[in-house]
mmCIF file of the N, C-alpha and C atoms, coordinates in Angstrom:
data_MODEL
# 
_entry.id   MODEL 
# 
loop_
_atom_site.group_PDB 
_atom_site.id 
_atom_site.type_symbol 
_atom_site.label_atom_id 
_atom_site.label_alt_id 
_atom_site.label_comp_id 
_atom_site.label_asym_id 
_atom_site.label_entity_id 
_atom_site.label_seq_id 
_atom_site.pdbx_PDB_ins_code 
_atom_site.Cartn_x 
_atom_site.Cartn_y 
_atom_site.Cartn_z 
_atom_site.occupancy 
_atom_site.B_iso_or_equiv 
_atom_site.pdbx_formal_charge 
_atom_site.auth_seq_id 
_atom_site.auth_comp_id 
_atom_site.auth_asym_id 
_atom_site.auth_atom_id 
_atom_site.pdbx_PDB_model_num 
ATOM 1   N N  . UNK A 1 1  ? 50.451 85.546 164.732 1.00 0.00 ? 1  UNK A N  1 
ATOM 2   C CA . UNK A 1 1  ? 49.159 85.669 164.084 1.00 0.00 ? 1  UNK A CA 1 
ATOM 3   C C  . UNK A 1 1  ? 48.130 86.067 165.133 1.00 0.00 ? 1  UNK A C  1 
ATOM 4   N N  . UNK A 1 2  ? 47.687 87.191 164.982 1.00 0.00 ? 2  UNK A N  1 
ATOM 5   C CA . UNK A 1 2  ? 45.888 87.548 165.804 1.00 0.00 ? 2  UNK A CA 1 
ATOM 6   C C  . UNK A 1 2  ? 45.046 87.039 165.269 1.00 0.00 ? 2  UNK A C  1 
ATOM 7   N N  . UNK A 1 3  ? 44.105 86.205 166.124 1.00 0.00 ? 3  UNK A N  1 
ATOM 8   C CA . UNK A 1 3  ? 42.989 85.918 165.894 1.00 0.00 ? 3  UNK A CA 1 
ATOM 9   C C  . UNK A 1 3  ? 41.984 86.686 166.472 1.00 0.00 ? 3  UNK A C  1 
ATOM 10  N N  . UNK A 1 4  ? 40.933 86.762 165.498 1.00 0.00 ? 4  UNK A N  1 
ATOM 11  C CA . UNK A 1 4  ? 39.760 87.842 166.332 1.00 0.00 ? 4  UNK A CA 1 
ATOM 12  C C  . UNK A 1 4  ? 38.783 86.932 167.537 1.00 0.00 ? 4  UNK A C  1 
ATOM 13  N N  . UNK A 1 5  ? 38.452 87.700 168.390 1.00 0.00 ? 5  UNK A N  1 
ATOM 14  C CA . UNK A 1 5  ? 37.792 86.870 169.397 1.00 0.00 ? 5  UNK A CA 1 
ATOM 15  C C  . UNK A 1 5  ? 36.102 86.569 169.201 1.00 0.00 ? 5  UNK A C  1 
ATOM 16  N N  . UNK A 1 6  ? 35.580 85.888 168.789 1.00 0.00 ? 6  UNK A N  1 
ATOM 17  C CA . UNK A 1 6  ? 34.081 85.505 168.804 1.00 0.00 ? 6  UNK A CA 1 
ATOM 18  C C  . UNK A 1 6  ? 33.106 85.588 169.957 1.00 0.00 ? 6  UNK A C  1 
ATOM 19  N N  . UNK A 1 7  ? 32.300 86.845 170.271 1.00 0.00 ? 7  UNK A N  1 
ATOM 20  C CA . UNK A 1 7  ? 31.258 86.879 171.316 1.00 0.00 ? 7  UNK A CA 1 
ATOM 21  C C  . UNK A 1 7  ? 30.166 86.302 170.917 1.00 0.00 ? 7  UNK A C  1 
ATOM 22  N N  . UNK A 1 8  ? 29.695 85.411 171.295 1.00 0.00 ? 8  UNK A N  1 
ATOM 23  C CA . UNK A 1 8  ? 28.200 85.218 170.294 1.00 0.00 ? 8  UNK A CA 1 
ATOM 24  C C  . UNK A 1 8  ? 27.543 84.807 171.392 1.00 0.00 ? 8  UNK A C  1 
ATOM 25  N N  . UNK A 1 9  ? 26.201 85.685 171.403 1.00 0.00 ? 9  UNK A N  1 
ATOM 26  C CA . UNK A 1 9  ? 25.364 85.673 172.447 1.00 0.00 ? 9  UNK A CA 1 
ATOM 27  C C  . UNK A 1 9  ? 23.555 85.342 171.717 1.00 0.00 ? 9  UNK A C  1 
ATOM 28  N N  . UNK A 1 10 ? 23.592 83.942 172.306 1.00 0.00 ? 10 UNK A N  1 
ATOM 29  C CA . UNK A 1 10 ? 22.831 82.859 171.826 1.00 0.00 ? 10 UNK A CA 1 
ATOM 30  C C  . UNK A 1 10 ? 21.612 82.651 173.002 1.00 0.00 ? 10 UNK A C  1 
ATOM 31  N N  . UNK A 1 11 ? 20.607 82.720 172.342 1.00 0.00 ? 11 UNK A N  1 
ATOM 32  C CA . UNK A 1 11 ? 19.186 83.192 173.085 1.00 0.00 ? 11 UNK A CA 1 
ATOM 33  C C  . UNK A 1 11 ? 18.927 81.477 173.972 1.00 0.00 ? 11 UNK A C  1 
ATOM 34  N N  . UNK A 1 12 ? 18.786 81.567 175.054 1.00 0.00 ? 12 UNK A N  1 
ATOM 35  C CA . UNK A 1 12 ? 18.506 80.261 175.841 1.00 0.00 ? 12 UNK A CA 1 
ATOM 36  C C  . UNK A 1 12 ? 17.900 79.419 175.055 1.00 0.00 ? 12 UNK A C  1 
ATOM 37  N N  . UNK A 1 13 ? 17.604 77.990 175.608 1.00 0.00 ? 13 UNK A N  1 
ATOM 38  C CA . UNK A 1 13 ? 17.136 76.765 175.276 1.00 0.00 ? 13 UNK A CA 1 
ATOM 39  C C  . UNK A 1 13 ? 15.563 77.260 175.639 1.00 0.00 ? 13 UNK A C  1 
ATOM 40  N N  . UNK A 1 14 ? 15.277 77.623 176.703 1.00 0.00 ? 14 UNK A N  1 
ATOM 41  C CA . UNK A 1 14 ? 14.535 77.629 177.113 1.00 0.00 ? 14 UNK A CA 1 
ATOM 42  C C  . UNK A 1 14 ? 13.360 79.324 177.511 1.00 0.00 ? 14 UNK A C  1 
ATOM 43  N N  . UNK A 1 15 ? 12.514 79.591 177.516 1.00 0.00 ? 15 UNK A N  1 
ATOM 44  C CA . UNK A 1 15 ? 12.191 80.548 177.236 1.00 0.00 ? 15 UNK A CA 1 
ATOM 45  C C  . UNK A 1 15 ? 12.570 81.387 179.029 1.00 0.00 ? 15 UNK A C  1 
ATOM 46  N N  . UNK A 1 16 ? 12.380 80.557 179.846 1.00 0.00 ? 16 UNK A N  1 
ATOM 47  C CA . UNK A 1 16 ? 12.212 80.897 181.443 1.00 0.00 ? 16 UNK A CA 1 
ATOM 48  C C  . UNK A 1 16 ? 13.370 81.250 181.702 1.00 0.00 ? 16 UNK A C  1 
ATOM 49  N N  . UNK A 1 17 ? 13.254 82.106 182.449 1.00 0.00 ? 17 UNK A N  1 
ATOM 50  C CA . UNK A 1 17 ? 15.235 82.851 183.039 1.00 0.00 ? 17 UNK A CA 1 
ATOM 51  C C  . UNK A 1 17 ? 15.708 81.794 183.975 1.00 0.00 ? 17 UNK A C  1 
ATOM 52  N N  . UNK A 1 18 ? 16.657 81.863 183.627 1.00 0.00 ? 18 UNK A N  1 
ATOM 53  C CA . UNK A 1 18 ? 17.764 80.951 184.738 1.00 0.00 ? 18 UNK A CA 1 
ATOM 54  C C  . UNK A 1 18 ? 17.398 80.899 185.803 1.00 0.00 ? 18 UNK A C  1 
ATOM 55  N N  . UNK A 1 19 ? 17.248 80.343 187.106 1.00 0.00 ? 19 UNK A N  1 
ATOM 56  C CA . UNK A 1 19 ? 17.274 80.765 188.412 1.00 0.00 ? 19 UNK A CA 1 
ATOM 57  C C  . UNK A 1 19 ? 18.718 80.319 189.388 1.00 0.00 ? 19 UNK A C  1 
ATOM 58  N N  . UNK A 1 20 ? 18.848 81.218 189.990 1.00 0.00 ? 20 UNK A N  1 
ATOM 59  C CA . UNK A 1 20 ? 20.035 81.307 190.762 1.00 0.00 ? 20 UNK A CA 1 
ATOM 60  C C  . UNK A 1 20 ? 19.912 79.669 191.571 1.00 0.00 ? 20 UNK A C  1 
ATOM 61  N N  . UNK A 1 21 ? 18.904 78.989 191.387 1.00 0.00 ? 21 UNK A N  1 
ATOM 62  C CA . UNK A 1 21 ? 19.369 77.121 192.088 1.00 0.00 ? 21 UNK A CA 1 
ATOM 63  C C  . UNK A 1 21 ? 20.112 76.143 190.746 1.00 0.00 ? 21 UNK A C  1 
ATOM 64  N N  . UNK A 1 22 ? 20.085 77.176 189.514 1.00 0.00 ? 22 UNK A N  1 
ATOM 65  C CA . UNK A 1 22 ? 20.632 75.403 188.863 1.00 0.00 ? 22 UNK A CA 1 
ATOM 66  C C  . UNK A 1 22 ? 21.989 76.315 188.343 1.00 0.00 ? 22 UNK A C  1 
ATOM 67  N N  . UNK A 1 23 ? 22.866 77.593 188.784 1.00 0.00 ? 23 UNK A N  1 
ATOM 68  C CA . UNK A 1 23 ? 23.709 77.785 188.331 1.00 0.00 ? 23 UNK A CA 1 
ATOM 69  C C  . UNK A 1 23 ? 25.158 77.927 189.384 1.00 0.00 ? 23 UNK A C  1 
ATOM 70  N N  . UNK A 1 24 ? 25.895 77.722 189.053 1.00 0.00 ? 24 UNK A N  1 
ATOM 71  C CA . UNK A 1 24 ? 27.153 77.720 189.977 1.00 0.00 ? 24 UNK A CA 1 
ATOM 72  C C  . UNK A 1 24 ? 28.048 79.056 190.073 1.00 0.00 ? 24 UNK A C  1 
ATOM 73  N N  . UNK A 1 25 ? 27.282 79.704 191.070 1.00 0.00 ? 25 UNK A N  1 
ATOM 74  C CA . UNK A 1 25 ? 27.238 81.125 191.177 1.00 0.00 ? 25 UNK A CA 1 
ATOM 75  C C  . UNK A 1 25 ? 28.619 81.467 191.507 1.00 0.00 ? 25 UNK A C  1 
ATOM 76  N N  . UNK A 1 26 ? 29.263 80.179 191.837 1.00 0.00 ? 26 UNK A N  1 
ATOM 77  C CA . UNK A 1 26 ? 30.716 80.830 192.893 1.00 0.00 ? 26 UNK A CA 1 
ATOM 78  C C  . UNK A 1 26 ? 31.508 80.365 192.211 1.00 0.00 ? 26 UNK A C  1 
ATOM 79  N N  . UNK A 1 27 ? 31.398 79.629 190.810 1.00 0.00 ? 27 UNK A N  1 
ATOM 80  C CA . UNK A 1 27 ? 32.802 79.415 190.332 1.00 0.00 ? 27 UNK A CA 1 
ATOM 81  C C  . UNK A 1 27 ? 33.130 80.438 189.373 1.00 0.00 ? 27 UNK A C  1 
ATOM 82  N N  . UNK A 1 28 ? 34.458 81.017 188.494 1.00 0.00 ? 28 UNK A N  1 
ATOM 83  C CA . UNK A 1 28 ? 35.064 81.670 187.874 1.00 0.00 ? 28 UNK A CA 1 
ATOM 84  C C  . UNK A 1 28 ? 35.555 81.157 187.062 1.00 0.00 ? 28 UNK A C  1 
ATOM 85  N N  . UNK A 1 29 ? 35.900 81.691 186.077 1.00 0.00 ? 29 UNK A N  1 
ATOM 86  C CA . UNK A 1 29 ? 36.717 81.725 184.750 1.00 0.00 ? 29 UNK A CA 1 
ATOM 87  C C  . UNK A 1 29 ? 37.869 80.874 184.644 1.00 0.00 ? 29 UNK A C  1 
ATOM 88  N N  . UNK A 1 30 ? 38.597 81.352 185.699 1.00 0.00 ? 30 UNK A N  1 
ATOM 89  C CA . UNK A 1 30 ? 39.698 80.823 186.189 1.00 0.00 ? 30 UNK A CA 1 
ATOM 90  C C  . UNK A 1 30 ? 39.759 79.524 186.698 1.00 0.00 ? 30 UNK A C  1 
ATOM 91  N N  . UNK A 1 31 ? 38.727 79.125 187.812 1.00 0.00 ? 31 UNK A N  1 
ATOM 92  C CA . UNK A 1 31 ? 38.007 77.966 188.409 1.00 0.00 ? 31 UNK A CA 1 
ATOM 93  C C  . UNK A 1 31 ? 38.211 77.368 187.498 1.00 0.00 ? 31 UNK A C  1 
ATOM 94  N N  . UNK A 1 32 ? 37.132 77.528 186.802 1.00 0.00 ? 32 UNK A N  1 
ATOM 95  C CA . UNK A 1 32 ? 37.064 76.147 185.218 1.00 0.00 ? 32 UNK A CA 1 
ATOM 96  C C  . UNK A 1 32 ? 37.801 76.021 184.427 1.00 0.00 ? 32 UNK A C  1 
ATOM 97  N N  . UNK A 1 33 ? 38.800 77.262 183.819 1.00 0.00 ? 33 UNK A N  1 
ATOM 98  C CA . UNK A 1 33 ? 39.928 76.440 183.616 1.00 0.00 ? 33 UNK A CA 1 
ATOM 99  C C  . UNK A 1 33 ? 40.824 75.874 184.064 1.00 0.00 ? 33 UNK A C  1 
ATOM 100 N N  . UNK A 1 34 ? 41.140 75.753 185.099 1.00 0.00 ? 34 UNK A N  1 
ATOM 101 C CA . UNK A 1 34 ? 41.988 74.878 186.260 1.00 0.00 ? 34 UNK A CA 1 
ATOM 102 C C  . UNK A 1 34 ? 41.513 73.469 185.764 1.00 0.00 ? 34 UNK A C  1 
ATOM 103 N N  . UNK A 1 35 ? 40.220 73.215 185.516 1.00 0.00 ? 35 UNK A N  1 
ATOM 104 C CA . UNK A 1 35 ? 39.553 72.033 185.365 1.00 0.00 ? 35 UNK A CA 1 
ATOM 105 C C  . UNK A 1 35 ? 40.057 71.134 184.039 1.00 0.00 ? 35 UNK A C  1 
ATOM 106 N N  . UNK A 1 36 ? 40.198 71.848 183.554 1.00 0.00 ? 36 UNK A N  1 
ATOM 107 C CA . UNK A 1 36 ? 40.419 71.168 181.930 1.00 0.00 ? 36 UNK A CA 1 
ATOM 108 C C  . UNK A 1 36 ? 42.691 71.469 181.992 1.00 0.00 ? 36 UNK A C  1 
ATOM 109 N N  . UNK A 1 37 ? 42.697 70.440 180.844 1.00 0.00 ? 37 UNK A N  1 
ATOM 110 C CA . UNK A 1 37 ? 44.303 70.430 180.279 1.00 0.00 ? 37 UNK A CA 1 
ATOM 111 C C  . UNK A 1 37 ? 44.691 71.294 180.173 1.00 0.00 ? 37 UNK A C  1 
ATOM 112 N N  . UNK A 1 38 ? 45.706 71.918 181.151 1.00 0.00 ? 38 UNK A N  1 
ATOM 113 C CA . UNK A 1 38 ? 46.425 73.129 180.105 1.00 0.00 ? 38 UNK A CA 1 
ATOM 114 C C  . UNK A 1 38 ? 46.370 73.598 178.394 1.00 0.00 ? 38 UNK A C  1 
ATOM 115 N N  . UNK A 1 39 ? 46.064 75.239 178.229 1.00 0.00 ? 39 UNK A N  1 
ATOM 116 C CA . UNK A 1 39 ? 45.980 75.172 176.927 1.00 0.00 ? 39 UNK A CA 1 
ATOM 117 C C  . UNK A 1 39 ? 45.013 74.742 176.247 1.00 0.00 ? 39 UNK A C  1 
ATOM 118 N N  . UNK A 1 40 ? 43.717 74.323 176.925 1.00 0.00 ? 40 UNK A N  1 
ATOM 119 C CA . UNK A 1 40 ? 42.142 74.410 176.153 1.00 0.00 ? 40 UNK A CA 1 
ATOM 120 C C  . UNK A 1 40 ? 41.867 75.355 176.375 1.00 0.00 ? 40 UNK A C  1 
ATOM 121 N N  . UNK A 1 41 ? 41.377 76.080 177.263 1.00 0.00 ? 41 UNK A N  1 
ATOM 122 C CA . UNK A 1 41 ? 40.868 77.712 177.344 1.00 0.00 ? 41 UNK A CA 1 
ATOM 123 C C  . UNK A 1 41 ? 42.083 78.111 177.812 1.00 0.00 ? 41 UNK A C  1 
ATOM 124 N N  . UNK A 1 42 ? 41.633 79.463 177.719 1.00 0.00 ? 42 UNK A N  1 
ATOM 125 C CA . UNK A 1 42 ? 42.687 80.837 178.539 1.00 0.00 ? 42 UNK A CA 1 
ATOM 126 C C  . UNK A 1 42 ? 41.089 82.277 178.702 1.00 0.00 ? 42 UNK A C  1 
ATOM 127 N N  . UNK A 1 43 ? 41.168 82.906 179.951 1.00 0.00 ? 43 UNK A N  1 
ATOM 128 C CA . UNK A 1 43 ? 40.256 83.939 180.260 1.00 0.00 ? 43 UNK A CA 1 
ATOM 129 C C  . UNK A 1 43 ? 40.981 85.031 180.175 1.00 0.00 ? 43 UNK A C  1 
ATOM 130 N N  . UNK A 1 44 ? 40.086 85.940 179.882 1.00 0.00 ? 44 UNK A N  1 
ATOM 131 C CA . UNK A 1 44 ? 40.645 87.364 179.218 1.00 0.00 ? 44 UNK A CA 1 
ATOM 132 C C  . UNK A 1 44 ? 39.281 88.111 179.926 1.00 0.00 ? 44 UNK A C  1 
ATOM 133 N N  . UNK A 1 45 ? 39.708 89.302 180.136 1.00 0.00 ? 45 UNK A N  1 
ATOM 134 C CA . UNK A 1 45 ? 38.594 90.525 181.055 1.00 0.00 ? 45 UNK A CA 1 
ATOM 135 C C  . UNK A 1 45 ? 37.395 89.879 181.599 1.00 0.00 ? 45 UNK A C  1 
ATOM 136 N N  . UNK A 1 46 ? 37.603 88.278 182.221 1.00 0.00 ? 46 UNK A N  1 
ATOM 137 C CA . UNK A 1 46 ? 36.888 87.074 183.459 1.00 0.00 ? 46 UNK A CA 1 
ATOM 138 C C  . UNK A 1 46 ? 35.868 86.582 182.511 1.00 0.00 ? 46 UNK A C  1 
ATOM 139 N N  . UNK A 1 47 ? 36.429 86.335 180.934 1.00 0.00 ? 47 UNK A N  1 
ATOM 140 C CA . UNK A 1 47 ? 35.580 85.478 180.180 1.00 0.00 ? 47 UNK A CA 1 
ATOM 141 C C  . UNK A 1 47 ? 35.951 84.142 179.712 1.00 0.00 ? 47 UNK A C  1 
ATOM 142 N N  . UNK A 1 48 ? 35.685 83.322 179.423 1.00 0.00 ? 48 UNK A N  1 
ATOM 143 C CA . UNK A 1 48 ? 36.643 81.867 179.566 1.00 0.00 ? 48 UNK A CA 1 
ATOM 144 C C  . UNK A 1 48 ? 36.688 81.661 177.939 1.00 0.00 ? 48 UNK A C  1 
ATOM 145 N N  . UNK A 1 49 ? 37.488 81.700 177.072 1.00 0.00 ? 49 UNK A N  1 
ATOM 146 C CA . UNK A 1 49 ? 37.543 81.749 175.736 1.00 0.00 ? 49 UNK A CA 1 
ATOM 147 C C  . UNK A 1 49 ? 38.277 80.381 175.432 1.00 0.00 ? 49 UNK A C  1 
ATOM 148 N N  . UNK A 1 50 ? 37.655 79.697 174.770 1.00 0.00 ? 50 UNK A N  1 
ATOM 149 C CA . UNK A 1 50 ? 38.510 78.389 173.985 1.00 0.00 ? 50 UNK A CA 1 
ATOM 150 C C  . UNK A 1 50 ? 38.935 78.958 172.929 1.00 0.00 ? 50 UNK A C  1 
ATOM 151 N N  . UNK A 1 51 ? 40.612 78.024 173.491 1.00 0.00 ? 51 UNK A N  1 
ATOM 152 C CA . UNK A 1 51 ? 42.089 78.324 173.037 1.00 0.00 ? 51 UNK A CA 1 
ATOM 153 C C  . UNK A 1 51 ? 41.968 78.212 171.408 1.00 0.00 ? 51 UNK A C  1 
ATOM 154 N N  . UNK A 1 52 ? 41.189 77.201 171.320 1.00 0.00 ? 52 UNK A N  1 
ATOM 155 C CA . UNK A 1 52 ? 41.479 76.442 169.634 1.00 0.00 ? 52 UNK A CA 1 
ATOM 156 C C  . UNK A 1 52 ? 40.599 77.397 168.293 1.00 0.00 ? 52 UNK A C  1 
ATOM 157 N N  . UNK A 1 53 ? 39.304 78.338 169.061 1.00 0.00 ? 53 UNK A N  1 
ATOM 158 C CA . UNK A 1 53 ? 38.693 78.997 167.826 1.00 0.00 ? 53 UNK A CA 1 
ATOM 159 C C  . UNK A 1 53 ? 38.689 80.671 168.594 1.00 0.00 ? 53 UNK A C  1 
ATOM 160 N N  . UNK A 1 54 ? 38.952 80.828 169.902 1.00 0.00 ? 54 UNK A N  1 
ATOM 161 C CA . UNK A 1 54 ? 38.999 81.931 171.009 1.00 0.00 ? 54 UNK A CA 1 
ATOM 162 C C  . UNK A 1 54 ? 38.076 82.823 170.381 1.00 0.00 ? 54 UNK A C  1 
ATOM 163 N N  . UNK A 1 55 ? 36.486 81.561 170.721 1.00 0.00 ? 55 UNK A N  1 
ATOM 164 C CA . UNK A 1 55 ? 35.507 82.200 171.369 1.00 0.00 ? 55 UNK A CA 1 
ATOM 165 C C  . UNK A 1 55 ? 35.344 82.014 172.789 1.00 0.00 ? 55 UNK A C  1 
ATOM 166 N N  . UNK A 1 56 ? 34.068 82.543 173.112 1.00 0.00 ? 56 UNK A N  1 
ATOM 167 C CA . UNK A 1 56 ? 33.468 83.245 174.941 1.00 0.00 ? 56 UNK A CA 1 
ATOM 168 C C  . UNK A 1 56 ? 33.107 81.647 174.773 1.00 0.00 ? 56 UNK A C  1 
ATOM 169 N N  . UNK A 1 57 ? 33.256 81.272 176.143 1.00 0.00 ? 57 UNK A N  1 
ATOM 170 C CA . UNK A 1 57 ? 32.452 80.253 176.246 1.00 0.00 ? 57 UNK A CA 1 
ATOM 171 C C  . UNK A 1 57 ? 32.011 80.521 177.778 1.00 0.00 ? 57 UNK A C  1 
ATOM 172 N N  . UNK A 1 58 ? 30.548 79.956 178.266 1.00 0.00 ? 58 UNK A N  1 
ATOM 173 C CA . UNK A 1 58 ? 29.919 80.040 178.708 1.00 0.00 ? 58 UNK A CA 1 
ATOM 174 C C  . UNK A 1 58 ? 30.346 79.192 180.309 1.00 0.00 ? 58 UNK A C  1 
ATOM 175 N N  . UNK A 1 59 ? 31.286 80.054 181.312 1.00 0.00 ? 59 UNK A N  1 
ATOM 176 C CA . UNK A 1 59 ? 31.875 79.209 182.015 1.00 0.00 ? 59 UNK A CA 1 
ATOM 177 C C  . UNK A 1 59 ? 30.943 78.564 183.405 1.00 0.00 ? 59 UNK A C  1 
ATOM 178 N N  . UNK A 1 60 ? 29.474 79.169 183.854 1.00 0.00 ? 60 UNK A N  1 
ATOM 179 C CA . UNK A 1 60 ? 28.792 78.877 184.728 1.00 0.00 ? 60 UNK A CA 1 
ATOM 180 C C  . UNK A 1 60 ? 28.328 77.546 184.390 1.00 0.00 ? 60 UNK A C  1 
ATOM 181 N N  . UNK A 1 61 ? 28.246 77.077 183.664 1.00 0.00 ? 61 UNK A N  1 
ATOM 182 C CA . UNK A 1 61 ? 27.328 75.311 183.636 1.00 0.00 ? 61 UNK A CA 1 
ATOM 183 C C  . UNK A 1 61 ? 28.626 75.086 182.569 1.00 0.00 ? 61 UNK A C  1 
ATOM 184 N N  . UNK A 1 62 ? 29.151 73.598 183.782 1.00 0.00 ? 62 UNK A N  1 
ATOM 185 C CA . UNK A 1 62 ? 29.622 72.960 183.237 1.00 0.00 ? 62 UNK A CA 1 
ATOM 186 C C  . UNK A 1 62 ? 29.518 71.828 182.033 1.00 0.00 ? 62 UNK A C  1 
ATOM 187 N N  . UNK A 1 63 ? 28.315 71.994 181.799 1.00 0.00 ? 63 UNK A N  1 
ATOM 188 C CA . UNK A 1 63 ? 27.695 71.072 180.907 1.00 0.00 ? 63 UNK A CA 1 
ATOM 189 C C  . UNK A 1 63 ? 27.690 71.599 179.544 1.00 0.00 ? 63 UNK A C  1 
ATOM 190 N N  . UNK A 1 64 ? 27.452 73.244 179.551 1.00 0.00 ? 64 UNK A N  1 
ATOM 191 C CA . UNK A 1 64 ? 27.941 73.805 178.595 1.00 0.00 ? 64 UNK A CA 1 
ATOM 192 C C  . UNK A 1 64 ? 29.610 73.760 177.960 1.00 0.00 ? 64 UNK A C  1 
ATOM 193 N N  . UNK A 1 65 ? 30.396 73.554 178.872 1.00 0.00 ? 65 UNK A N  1 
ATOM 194 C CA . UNK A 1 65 ? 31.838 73.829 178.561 1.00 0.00 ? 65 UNK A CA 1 
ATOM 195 C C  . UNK A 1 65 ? 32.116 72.287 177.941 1.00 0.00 ? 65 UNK A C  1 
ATOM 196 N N  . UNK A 1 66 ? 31.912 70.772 178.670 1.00 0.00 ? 66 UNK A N  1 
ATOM 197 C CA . UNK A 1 66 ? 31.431 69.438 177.803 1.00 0.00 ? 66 UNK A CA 1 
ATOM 198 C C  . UNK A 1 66 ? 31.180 69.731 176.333 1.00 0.00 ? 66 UNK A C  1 
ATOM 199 N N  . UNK A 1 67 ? 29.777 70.523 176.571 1.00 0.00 ? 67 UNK A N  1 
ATOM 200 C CA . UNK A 1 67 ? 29.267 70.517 174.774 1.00 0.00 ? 67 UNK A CA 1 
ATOM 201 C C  . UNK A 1 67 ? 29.903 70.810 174.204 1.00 0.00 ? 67 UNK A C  1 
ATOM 202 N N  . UNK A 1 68 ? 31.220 71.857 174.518 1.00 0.00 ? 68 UNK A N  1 
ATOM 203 C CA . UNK A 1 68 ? 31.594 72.493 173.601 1.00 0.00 ? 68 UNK A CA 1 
ATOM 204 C C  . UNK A 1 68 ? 32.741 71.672 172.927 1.00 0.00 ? 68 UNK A C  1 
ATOM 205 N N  . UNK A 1 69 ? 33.388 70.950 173.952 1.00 0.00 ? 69 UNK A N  1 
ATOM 206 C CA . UNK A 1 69 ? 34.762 70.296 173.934 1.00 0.00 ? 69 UNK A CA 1 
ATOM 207 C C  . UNK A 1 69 ? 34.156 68.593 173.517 1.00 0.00 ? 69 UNK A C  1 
ATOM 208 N N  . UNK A 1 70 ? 32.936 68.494 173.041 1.00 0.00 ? 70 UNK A N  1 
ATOM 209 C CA . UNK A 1 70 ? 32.673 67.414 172.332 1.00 0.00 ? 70 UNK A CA 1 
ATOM 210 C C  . UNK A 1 70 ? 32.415 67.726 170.943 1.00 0.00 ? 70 UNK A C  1 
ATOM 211 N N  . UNK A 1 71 ? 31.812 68.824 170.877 1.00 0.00 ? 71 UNK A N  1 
ATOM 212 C CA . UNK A 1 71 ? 31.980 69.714 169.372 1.00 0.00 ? 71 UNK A CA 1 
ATOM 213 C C  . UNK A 1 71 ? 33.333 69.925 168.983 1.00 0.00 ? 71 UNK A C  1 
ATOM 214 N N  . UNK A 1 72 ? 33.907 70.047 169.455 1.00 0.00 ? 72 UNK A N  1 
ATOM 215 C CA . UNK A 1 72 ? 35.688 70.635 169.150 1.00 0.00 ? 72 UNK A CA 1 
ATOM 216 C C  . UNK A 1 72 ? 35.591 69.110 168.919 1.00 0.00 ? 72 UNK A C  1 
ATOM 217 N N  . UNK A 1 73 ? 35.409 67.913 169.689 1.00 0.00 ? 73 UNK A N  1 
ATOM 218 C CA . UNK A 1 73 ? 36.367 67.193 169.318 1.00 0.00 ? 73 UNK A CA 1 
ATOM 219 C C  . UNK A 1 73 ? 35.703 66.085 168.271 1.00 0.00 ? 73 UNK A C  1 
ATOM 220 N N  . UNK A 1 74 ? 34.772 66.380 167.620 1.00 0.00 ? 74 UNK A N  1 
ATOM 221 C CA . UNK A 1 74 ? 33.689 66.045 166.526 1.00 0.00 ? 74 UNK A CA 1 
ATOM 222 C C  . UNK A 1 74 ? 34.285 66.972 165.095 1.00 0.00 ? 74 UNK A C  1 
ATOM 223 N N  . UNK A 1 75 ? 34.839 67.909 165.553 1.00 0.00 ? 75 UNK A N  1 
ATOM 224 C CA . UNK A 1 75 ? 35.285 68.806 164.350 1.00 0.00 ? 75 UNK A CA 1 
ATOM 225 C C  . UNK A 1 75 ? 37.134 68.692 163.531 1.00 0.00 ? 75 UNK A C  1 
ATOM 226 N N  . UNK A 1 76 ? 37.394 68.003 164.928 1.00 0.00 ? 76 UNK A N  1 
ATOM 227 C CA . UNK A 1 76 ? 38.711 67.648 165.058 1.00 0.00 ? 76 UNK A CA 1 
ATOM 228 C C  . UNK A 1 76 ? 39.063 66.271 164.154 1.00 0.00 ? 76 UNK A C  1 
ATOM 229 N N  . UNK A 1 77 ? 38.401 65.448 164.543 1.00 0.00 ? 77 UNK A N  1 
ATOM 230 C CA . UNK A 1 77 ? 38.341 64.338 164.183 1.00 0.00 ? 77 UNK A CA 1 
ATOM 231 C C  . UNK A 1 77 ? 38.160 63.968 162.330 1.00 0.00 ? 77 UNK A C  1 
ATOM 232 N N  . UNK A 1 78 ? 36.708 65.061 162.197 1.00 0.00 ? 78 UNK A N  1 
ATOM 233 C CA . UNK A 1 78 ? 36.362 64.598 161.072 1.00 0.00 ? 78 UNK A CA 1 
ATOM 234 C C  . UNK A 1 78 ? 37.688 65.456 159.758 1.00 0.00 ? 78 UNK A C  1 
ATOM 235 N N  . UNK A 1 79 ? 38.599 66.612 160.324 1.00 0.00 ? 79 UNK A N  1 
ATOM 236 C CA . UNK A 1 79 ? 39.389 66.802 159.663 1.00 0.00 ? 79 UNK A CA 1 
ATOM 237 C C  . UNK A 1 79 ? 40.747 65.949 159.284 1.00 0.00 ? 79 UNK A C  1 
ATOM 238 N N  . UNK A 1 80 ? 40.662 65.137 160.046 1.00 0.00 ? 80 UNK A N  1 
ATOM 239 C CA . UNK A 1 80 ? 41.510 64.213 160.463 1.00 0.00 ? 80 UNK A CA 1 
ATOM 240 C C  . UNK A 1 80 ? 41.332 62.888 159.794 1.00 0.00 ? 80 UNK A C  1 
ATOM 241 N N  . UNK A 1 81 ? 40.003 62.631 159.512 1.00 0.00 ? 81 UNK A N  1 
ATOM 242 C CA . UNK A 1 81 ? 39.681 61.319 158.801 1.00 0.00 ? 81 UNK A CA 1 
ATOM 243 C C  . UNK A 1 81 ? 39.469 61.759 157.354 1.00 0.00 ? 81 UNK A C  1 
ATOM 244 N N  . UNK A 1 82 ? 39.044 63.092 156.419 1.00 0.00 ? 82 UNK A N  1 
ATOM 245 C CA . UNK A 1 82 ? 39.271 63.655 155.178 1.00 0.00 ? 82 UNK A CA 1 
ATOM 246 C C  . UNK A 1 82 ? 40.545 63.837 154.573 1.00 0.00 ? 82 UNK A C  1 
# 
């Protein structure tokens, strides 16, 4: 089965541009998934896509990649208790 891949490019929190002190300029795709369980993400052309809906996910702030994998596991759950 192919699944289509989800880019969704979502306008900051905040109106001010990023500055190169609160982002983690030197890690990679690859980097962060090393971080997590085998088989939550996989990166494709150095974009970090979660495995379970393979959308982009946002691999420079780790705090973003958290949100996401507390959403997954908020979505997980409640299919699970229906």
């Amino acid at each position: 089965m192919i699944m289509d891949k989800f880019v969704v490019k979502t306008p900051s929190a905040s109106s001010k541009a990023k500055t190169r002190l609160h982002l983690a300029v030197n890690i990679t795709a690859n980097d962060r998934t090393r971080k997590y369980p085998p088989g939550t993400f996989h990166v494709e052309d150095g974009m970090l896509f979660c495995s379970s809906y393979n959308m982009v996910i946002d691999h420079v702030q780790k705090c973003v990649v958290d949100k996401h994998l507390e959403a997954l596991k908020t979505v997980l759950n409640r299919k699970t208790v229906s």
